[in-house]
C-alpha positions as CSV (number, residue, x, y, z in Angstrom):
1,X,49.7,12.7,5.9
2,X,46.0,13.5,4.9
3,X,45.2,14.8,1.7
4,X,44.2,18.2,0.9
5,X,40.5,18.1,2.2
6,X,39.2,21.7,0.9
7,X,39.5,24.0,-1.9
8,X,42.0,26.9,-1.7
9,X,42.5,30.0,-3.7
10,X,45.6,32.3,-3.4
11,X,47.4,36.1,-5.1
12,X,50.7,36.7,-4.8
13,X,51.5,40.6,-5.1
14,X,55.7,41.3,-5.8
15,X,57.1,44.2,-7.3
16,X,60.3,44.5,-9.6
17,X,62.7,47.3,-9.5
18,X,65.2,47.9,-12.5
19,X,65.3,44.3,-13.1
20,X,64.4,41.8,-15.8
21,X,61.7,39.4,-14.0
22,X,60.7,37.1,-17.4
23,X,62.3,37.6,-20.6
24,X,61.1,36.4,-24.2
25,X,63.7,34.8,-25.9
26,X,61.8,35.8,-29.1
27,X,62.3,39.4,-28.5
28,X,65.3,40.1,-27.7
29,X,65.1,38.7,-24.2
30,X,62.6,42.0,-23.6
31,X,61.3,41.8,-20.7
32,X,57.9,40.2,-21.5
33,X,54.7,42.2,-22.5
34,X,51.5,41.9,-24.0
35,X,49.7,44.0,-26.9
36,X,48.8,46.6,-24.3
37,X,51.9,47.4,-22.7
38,X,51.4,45.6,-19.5
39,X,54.6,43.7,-18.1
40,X,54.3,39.6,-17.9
41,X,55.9,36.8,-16.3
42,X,54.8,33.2,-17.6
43,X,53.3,30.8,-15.7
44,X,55.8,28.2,-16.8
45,X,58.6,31.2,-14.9
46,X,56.9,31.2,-11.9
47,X,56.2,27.3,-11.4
48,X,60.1,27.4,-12.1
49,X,61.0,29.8,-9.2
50,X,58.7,27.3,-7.1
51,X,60.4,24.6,-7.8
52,X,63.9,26.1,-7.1
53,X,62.7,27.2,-3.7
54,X,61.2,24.1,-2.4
55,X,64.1,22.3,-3.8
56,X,66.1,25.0,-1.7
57,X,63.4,23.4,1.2
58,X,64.2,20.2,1.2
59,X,61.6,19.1,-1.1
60,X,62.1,16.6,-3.8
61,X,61.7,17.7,-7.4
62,X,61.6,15.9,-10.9
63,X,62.1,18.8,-13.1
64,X,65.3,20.4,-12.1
65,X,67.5,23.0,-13.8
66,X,70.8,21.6,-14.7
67,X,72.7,24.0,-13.1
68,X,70.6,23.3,-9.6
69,X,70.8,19.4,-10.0
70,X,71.2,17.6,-7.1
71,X,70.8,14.3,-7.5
72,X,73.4,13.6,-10.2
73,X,71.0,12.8,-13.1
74,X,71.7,14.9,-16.3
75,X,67.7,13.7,-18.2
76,X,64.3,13.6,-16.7
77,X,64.8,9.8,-18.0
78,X,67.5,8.7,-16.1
79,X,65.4,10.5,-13.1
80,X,62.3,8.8,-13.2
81,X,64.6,5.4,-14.1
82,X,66.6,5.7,-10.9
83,X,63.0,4.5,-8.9
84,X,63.0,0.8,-9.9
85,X,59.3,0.3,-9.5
86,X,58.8,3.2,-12.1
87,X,61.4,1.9,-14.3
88,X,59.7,-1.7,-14.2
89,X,56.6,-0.2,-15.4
90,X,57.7,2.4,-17.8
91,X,59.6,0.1,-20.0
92,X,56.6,-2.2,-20.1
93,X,54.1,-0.4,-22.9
94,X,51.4,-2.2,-21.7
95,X,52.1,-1.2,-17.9
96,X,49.5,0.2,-15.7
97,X,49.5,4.0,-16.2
98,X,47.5,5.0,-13.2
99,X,50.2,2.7,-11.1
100,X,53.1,4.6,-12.7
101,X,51.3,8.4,-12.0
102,X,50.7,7.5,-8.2
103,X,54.4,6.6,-7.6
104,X,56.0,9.5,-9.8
105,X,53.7,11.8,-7.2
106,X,54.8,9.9,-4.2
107,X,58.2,10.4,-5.3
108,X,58.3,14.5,-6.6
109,X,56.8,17.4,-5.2
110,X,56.5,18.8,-8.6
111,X,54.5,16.4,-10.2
112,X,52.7,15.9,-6.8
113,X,51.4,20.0,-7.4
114,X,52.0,20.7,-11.2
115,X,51.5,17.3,-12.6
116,X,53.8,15.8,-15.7
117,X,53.7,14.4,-19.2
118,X,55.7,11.2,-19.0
119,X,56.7,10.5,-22.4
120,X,60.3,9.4,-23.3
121,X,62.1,8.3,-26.7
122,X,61.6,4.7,-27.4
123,X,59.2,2.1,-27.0
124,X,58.1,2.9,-23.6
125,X,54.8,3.6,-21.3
126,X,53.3,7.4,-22.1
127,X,51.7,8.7,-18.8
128,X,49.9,12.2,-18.1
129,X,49.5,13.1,-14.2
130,X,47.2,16.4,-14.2
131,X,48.4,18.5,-11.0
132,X,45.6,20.0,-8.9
133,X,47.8,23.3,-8.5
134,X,47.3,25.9,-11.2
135,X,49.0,29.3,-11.5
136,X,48.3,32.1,-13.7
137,X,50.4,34.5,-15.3
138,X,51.3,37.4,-13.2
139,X,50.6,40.8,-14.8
140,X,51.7,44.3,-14.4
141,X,49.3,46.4,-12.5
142,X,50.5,49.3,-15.2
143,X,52.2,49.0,-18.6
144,X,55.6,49.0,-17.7
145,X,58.6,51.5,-18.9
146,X,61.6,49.3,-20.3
147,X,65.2,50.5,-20.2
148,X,68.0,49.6,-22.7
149,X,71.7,49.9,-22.7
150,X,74.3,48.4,-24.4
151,X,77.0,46.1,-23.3
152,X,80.5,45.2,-24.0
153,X,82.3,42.3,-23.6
154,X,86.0,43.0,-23.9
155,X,87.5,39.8,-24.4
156,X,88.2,36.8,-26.9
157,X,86.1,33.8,-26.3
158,X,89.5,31.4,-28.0
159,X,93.2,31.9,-28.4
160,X,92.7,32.5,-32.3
161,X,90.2,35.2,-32.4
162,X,91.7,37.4,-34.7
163,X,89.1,40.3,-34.6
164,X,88.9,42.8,-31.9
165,X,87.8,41.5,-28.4
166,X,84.8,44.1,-28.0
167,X,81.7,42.5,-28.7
168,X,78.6,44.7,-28.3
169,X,75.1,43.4,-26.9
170,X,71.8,44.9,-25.3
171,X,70.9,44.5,-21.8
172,X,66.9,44.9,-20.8
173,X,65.0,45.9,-17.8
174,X,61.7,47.3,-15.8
175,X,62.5,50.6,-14.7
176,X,59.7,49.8,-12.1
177,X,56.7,47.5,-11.7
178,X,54.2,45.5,-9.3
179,X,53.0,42.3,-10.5
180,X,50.1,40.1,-9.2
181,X,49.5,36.3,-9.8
182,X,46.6,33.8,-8.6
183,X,45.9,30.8,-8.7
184,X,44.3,27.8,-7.4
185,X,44.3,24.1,-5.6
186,X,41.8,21.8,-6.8
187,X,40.6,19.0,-3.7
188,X,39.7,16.6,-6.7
189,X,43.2,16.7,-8.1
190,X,44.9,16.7,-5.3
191,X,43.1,13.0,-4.6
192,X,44.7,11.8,-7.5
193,X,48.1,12.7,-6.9
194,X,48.1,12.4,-2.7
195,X,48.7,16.3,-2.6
196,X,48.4,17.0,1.3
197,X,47.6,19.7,3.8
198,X,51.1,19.9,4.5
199,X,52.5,20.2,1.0
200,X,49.9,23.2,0.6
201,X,51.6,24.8,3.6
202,X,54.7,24.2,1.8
203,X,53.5,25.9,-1.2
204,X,52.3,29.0,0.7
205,X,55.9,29.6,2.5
206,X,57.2,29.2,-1.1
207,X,55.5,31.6,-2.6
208,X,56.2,33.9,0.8
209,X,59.9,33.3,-0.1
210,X,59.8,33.0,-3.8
211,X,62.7,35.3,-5.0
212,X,65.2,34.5,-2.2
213,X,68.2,32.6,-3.8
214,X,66.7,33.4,-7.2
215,X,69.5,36.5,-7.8
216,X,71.4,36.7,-11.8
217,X,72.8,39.2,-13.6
218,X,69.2,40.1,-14.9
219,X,67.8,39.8,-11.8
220,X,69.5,41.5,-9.5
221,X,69.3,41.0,-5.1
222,X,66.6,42.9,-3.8
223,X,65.3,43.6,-7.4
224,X,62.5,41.0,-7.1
225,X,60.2,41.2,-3.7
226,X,57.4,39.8,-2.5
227,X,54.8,42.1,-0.7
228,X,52.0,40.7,0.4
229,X,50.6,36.7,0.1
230,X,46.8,36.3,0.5
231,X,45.5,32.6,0.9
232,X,41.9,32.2,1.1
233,X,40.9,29.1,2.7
234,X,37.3,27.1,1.9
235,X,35.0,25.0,4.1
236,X,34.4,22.3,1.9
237,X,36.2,19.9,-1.4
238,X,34.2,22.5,-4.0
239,X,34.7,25.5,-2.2
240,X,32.0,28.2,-0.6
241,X,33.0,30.7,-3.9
242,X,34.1,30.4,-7.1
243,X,38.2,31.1,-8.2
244,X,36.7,33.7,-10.5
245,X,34.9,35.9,-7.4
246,X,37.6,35.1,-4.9
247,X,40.5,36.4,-7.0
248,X,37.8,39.7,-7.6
249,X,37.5,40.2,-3.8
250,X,41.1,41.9,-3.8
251,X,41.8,44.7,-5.3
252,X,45.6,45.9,-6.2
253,X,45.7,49.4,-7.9
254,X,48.3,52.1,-8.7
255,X,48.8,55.2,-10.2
256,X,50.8,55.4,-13.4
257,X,54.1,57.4,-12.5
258,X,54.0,55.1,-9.1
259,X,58.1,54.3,-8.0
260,X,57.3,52.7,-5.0
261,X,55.4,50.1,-3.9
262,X,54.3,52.5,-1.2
263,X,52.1,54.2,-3.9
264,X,49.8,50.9,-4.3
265,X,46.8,50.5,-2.5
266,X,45.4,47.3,-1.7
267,X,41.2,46.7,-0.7
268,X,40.2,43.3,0.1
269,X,36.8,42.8,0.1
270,X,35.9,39.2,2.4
271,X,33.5,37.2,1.8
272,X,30.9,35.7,4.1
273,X,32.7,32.6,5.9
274,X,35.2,32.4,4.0
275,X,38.5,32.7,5.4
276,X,41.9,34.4,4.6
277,X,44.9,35.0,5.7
278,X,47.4,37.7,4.9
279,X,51.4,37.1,4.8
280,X,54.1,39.8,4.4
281,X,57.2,38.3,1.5
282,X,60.2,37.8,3.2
């Protein structure tokens, strides 16, 4: 497979309807928001939805959530152990970090896009892969309206619970929102770490996809959607444009009291000989 050979910038525009899409565990698990008003979803959240759905692809991934493990290992140790030619070099301190990075990418998608810090208790080998995908936070297009209410659970956690069973809590969501992320693949990167053509086409139909199989008590079915996935392709390793004046070519606006996505208009504005494409969300 031949490694990504040109530059490619892409948005992702989703919407969220009465549904918690990031929440800040130092807030109250509120959905997140910054000094403005306008509604947040962390990078780190969104590279974590990637994951899930290539892993839901087919694609090998390093840094799983225990409950989606499938591979048996409960520690990103015991993970990147279970390749012997990692382990060999990892538990040598003078192994050859460049050696380890290249098989860790062969191996994981994850670290193949995202990159990885590789650095584990003991007296072991300390490697940093830098991924040539980077993602942004996605923002609200408006500040967001957040609704409250308060829950009940009406039953004893133990057999010797002597209180009453009710046990009140608060449950957060977006009333309505549409959210936009971009973000970028860097050609130079991708060298380093063998990122392909074909693991960029991968990427895309993930981000097509993102929220399928992605459904909690927070989050609803249906409650997360993708709209519209623009990937802008470039001639060259450096690209025609830079990330900054691509992302600027598309424009995503709505009016304040919007409740449908139907209300947002969208104006992309090309730019000479440089190529995108347009995908609906599934």
């Amino acid at each position: 497979m031949a490694t990504l050979d040109h530059k490619i910038d892409f948005a992702v525009i989703f919407s969220v309807h009465n549904a918690n899409p990031n929440g800040d565990p130092l807030n109250g698990n509120r959905p997140r928001q910054n000094y403005d008003g306008y509604g947040e979803v962390s990078d780190v959240c969104i590279k974590r939805k990637i994951r899930n759905r290539l892993q839901d692809l087919g694609e090998t991934i390093f840094v799983q959530s225990d409950d989606r493990a499938n591979d048996g290992f409960k520690s990103l140790n015991d993970r990147a152990e279970s390749v012997p030619e990692l382990k060999k070099i990892k538990n040598d301190k003078k192994g050859n970090a460049d050696s380890f990075a290249l098989l860790a990418s062969e191996n994981w998608y994850d670290v193949r896009a995202f990159g990885q810090v590789f650095a584990f208790k003991g007296d072991s080998l300390s490697v940093g892969v830098r991924g040539p995908v980077s993602i942004h936070p996605a923002i609200s297009l408006q500040p967001i309206n957040i609704s409250s209410i308060q829950i009940t659970k009406s039953v004893n956690s133990v057999t010797s619970d002597k209180k009453g069973s009710d046990t009140m809590g608060m449950k957060h969501r977006v009333d309505f929102g549409v959210y936009k992320f971009v973000g970028s693949i860097n050609t130079q990167l991708a060298e380093k770490t063998g990122f392909t053509n074909e693991d960029a086409e991968k990427l895309k139909e993930a981000f097509i996809s993102l929220f399928e199989n992605d459904a909690s008590s927070a989050r609803p079915e249906g409650s997360l959607e993708v709209h519209k996935v623009y990937w802008w392709e470039h001639n060259s390793k450096l690209g025609q444009y830079s990330s900054a004046k691509v992302h600027r070519s598309l424009q995503v606006k709505m009016a304040e009291d919007a409740k449908s996505f139907d209300e947002v208009t969208i104006q992309l504005n090309e730019l000479d000989g440089l190529d995108v494409h347009e995908f609906e969300g599934k």
